[in-house]
N, CA, C and O atoms as CSV, one atom per row, in Angstrom:
chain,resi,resn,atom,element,x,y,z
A,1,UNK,N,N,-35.140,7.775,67.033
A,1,UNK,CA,C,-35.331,7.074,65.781
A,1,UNK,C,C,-36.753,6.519,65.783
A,1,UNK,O,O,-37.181,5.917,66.768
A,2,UNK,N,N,-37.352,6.681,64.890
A,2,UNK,CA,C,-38.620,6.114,64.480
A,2,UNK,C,C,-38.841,4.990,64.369
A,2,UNK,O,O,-37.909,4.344,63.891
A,3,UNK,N,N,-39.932,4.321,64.679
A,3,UNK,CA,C,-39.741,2.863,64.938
A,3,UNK,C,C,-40.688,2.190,63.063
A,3,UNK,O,O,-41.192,1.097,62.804
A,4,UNK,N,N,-40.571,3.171,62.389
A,4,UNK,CA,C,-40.348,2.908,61.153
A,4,UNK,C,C,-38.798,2.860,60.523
A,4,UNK,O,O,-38.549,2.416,59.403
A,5,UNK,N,N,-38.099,3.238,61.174
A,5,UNK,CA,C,-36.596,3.802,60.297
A,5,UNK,C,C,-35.673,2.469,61.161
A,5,UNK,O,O,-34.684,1.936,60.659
A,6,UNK,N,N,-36.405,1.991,62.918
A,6,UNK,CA,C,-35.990,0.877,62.954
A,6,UNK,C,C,-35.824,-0.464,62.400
A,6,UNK,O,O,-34.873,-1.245,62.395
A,7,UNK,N,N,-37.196,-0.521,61.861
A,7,UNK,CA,C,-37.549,-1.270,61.380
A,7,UNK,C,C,-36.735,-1.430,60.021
A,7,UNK,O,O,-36.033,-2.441,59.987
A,8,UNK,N,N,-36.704,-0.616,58.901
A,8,UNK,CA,C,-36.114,-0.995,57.804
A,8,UNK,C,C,-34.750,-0.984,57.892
A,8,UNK,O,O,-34.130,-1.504,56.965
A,9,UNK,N,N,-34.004,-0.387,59.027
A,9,UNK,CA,C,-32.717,-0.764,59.117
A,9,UNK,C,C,-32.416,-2.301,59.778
A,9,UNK,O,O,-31.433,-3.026,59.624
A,10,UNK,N,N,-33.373,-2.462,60.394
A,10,UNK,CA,C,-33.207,-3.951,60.849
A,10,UNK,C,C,-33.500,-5.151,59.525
A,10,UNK,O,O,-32.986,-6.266,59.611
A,11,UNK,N,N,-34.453,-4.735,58.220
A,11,UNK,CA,C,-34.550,-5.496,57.553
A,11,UNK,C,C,-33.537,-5.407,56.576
A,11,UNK,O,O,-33.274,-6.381,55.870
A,12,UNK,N,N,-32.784,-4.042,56.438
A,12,UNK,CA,C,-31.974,-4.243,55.517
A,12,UNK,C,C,-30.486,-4.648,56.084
A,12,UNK,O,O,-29.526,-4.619,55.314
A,13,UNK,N,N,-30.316,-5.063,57.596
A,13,UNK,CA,C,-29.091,-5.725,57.987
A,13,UNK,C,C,-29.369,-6.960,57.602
A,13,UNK,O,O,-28.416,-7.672,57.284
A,14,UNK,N,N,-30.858,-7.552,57.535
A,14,UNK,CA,C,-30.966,-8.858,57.413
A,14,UNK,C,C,-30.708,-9.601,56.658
A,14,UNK,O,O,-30.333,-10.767,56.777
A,15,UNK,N,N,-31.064,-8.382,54.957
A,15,UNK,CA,C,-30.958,-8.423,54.030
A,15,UNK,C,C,-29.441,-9.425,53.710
A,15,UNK,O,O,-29.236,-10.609,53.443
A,16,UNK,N,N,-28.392,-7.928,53.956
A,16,UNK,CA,C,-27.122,-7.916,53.971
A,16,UNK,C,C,-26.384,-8.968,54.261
A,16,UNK,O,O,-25.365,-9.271,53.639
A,17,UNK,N,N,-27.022,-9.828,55.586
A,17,UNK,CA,C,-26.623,-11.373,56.264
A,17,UNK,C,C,-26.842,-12.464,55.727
A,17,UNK,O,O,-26.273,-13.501,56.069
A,18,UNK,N,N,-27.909,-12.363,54.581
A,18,UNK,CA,C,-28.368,-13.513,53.713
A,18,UNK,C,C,-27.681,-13.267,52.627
A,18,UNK,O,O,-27.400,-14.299,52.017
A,19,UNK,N,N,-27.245,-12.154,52.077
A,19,UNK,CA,C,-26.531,-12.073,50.936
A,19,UNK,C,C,-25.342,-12.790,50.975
A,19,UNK,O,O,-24.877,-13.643,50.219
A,20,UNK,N,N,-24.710,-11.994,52.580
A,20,UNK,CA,C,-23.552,-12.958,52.824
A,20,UNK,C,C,-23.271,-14.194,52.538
A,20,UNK,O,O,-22.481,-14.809,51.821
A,21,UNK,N,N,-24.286,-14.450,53.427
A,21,UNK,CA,C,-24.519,-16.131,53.244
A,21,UNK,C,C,-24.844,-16.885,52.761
A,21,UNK,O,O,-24.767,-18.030,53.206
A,22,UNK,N,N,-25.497,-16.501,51.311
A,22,UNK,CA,C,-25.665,-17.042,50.070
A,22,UNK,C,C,-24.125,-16.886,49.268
A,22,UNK,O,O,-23.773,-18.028,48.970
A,23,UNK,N,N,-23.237,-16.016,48.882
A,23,UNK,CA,C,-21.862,-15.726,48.877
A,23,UNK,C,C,-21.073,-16.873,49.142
A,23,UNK,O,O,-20.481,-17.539,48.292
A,24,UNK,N,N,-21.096,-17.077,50.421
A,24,UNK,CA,C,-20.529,-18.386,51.054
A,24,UNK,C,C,-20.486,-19.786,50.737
A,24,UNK,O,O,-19.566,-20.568,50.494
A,25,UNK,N,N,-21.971,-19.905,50.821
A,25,UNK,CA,C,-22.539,-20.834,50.019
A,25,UNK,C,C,-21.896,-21.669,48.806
A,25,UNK,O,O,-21.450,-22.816,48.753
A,26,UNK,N,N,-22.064,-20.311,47.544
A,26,UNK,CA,C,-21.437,-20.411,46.525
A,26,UNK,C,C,-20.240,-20.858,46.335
A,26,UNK,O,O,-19.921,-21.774,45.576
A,27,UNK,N,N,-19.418,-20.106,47.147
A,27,UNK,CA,C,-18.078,-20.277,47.201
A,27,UNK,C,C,-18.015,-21.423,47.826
A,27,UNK,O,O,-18.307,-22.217,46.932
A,28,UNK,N,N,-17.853,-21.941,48.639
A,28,UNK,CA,C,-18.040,-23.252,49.401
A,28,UNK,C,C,-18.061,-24.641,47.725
A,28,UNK,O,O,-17.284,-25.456,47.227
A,29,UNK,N,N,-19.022,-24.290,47.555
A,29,UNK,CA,C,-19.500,-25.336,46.302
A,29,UNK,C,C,-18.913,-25.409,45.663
A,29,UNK,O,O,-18.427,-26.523,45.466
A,30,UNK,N,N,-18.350,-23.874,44.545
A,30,UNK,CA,C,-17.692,-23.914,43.550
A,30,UNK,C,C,-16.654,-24.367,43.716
A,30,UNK,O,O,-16.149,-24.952,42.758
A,31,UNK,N,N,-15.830,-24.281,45.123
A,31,UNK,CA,C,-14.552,-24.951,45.740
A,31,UNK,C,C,-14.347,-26.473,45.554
A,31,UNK,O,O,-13.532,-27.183,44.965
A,32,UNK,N,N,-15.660,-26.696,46.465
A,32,UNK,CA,C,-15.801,-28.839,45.978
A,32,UNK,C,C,-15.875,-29.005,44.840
A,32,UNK,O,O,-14.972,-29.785,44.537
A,33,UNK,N,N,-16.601,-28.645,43.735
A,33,UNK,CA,C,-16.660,-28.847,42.636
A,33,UNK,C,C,-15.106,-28.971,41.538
A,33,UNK,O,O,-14.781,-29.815,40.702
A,34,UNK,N,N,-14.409,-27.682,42.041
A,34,UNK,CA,C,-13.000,-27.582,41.429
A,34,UNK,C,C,-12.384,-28.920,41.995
A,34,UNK,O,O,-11.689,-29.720,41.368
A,35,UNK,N,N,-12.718,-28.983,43.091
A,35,UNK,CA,C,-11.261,-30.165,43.976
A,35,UNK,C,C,-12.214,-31.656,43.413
A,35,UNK,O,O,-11.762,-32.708,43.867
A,36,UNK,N,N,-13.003,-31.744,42.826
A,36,UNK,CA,C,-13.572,-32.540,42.599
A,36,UNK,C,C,-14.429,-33.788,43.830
A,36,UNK,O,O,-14.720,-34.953,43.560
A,37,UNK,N,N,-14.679,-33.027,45.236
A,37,UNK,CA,C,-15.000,-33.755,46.052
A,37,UNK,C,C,-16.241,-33.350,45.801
A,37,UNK,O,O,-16.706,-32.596,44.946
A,38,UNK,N,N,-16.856,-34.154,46.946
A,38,UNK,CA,C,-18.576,-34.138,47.342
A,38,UNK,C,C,-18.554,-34.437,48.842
A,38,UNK,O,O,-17.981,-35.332,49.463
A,39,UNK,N,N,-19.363,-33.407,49.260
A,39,UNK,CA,C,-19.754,-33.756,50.602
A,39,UNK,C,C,-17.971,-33.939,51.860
A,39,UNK,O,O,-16.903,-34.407,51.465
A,40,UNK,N,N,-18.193,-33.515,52.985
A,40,UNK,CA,C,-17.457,-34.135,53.615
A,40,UNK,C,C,-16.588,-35.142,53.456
A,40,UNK,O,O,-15.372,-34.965,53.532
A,41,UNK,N,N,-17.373,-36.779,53.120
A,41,UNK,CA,C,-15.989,-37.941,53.265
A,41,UNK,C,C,-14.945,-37.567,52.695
A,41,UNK,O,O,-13.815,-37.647,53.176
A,42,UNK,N,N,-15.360,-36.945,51.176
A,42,UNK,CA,C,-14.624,-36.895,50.642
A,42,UNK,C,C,-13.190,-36.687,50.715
A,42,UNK,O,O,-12.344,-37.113,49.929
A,43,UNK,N,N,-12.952,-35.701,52.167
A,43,UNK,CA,C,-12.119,-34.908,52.209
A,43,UNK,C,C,-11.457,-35.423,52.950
A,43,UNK,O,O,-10.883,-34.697,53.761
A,44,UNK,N,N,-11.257,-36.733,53.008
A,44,UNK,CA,C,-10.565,-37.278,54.438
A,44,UNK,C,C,-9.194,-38.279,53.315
A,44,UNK,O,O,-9.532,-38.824,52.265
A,45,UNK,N,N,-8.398,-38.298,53.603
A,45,UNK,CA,C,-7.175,-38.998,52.994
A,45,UNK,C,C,-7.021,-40.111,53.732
A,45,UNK,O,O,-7.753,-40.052,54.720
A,46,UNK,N,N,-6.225,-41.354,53.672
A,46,UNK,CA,C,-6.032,-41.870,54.813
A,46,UNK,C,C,-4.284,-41.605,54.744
A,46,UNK,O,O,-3.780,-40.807,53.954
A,47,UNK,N,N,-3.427,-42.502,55.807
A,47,UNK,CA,C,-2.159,-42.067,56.402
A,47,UNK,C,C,-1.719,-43.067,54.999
A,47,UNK,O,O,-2.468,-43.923,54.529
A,48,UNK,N,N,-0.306,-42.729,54.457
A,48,UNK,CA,C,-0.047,-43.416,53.833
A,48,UNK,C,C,1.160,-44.946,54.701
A,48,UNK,O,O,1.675,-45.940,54.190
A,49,UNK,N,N,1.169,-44.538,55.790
A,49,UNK,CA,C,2.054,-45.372,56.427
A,49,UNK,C,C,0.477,-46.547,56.896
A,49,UNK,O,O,0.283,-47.634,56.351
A,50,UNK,N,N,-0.297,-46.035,57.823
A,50,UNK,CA,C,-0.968,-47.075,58.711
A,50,UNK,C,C,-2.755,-46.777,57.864
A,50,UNK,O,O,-3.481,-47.716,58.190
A,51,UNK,N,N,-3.313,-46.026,57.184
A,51,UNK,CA,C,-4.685,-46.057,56.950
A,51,UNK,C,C,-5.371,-45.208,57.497
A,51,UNK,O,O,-6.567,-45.050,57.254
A,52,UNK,N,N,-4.541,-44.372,58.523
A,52,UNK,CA,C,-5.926,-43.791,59.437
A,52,UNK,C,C,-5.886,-42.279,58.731
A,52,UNK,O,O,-5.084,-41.804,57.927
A,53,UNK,N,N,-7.086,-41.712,59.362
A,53,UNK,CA,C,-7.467,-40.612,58.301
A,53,UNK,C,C,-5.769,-39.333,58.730
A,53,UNK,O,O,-5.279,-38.868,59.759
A,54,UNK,N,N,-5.475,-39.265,57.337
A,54,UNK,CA,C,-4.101,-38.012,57.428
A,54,UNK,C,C,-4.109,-36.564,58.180
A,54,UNK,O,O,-4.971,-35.706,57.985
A,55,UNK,N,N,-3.352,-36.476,58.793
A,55,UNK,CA,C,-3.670,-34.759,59.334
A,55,UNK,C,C,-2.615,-33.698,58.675
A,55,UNK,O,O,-2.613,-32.482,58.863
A,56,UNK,N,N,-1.716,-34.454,57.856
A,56,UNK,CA,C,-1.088,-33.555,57.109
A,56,UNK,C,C,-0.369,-34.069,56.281
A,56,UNK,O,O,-0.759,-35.086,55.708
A,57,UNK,N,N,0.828,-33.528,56.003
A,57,UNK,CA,C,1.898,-34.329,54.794
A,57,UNK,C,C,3.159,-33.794,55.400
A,57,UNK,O,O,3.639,-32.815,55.971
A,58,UNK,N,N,3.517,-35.438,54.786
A,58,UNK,CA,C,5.446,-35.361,55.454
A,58,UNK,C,C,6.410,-35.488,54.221
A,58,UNK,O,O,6.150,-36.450,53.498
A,59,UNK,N,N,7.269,-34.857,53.912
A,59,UNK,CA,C,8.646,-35.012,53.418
A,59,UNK,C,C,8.890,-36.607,53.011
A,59,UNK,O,O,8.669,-37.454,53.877
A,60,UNK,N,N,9.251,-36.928,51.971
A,60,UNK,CA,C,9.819,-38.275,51.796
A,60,UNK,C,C,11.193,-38.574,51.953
A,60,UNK,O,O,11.606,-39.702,52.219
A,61,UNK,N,N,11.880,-37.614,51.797
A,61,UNK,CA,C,13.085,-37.528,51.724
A,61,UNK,C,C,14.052,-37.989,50.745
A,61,UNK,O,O,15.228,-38.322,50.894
A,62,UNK,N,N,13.260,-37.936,49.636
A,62,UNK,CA,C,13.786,-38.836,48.144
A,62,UNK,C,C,13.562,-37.782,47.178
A,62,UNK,O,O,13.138,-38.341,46.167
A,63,UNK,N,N,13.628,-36.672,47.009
A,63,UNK,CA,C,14.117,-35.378,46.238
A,63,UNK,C,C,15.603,-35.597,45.823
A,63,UNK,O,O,16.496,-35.506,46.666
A,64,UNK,N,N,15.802,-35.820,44.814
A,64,UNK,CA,C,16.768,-35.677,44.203
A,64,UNK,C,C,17.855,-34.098,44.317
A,64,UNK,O,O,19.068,-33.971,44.481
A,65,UNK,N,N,16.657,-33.012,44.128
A,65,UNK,CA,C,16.969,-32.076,44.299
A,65,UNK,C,C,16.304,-31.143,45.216
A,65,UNK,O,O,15.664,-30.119,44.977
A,66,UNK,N,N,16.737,-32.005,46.842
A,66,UNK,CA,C,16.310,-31.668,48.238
A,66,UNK,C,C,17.233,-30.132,48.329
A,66,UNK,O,O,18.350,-29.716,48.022
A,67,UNK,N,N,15.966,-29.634,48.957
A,67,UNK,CA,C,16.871,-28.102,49.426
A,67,UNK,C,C,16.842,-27.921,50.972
A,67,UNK,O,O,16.139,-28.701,51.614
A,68,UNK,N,N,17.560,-26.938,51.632
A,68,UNK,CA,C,17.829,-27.250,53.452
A,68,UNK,C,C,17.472,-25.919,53.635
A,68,UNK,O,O,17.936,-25.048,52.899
A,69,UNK,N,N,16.752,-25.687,54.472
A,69,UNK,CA,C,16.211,-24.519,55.256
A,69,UNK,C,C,17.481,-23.915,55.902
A,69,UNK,O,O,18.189,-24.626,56.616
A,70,UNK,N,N,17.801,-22.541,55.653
A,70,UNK,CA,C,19.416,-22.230,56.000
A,70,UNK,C,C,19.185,-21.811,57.660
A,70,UNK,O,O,20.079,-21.577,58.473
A,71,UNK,N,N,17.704,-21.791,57.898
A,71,UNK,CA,C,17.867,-20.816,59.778
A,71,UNK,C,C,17.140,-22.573,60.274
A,71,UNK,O,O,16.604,-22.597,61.382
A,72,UNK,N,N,17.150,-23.539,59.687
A,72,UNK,CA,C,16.763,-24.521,61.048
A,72,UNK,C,C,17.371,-26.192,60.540
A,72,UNK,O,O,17.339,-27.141,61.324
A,73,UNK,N,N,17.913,-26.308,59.084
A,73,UNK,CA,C,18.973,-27.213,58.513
A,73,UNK,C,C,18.143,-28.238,58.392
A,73,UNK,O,O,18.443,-29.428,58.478
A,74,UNK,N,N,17.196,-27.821,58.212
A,74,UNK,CA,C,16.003,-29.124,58.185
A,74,UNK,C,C,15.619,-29.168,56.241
A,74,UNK,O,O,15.800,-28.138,55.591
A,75,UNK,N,N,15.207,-30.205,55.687
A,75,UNK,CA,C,15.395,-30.647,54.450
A,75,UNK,C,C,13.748,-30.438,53.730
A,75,UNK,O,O,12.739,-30.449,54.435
A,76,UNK,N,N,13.729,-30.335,52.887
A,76,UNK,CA,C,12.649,-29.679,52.260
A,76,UNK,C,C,12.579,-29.909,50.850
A,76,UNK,O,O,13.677,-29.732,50.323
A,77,UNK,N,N,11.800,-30.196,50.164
A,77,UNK,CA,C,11.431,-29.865,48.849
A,77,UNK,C,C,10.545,-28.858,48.021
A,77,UNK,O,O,9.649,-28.168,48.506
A,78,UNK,N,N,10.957,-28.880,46.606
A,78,UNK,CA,C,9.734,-27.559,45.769
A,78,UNK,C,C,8.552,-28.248,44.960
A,78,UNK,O,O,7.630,-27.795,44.282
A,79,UNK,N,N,9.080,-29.922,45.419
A,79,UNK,CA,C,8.329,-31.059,44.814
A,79,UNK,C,C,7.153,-31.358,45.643
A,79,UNK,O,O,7.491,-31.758,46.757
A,80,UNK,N,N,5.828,-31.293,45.458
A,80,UNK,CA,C,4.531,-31.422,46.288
A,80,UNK,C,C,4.752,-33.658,46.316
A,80,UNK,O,O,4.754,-34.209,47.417
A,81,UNK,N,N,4.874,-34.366,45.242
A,81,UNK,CA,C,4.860,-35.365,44.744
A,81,UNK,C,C,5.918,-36.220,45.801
A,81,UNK,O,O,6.255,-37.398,45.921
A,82,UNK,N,N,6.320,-34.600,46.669
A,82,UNK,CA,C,7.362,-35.659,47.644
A,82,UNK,C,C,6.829,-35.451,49.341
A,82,UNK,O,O,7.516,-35.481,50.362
A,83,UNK,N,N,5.280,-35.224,49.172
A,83,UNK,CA,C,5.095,-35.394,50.394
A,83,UNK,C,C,4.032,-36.358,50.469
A,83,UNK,O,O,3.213,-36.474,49.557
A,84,UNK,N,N,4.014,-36.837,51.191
A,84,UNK,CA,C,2.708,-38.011,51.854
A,84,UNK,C,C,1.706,-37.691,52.943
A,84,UNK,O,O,1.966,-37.213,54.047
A,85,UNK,N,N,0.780,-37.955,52.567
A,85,UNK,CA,C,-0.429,-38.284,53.897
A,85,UNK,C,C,-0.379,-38.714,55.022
A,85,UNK,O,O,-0.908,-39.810,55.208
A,86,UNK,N,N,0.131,-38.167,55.932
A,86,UNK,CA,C,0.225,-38.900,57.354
A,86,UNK,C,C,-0.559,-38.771,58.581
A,86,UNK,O,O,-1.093,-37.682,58.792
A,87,UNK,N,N,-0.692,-39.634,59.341
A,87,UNK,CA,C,-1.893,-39.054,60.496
A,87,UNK,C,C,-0.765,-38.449,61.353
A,87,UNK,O,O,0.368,-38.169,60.961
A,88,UNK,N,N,-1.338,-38.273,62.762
A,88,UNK,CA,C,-0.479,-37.668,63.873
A,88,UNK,C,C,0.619,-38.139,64.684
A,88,UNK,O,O,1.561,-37.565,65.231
A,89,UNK,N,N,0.091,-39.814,64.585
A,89,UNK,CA,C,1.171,-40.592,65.181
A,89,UNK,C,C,2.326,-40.977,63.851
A,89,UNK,O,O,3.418,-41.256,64.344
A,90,UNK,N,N,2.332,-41.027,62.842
A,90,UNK,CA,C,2.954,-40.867,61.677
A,90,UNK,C,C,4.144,-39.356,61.567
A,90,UNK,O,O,4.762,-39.131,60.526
C-alpha cells in the first residue's frame, strides 16, 4: 500500500470518528433537553425515605390495582406514580 493510500485511509477513519462523535453529542443534548435537565446535578433525585441521592425506585405498595408476578409472587404495578426514589440502604 502506498503511503499515499495510507494516508487518506487514515484521514478518512478519522473523519468517520468525529462524525461519530459529533452524533453523540447531539443525541446526548437533545436527550437533556427533552428530560428537561442541565448538566449532571440535575440528574440526581434524592431517596424519598432519608434524602440521599436515589439509586432506583421501589413499589409503594398502595396500587389499588396491584398485580403479582405469577413465577416469583412478588407484587407489582402498571402504575409508574407508584414507585419512589430510593437510595441503596432504602
Amino acid at each position: 500500500m502506498s503511503s499515499s493510500s495510507l494516508t487518506a485511509l487514515i484521514v478518512l477513519v478519522t473523519l468517520i470518528h468525529i462524525a461519530a462523535f459529533a452524533v453523540m453529542i447531539v443525541i446526548r443534548v437533545r436527550r437533556n433537553e427533552v428530560d428537561g435537565t442541565i448538566g449532571r446535578s440535575a440528574l440526581i433525585t434524592p431517596c424519598s425515605v432519608c434524602g440521599e441521592p436515589a439509586t432506583h425506585r421501589s413499589y409503594d405498595g398502595l396500587d389499588p390495582n396491584e398485580q403479582r408476578d405469577p413465577h416469583t409472587g412478588r407484587a407489582y404495578s402498571t402504575d409508574m406514580a407508584h414507585y419512589q426514589p430510593v437510595c441503596a440502604a432504602h
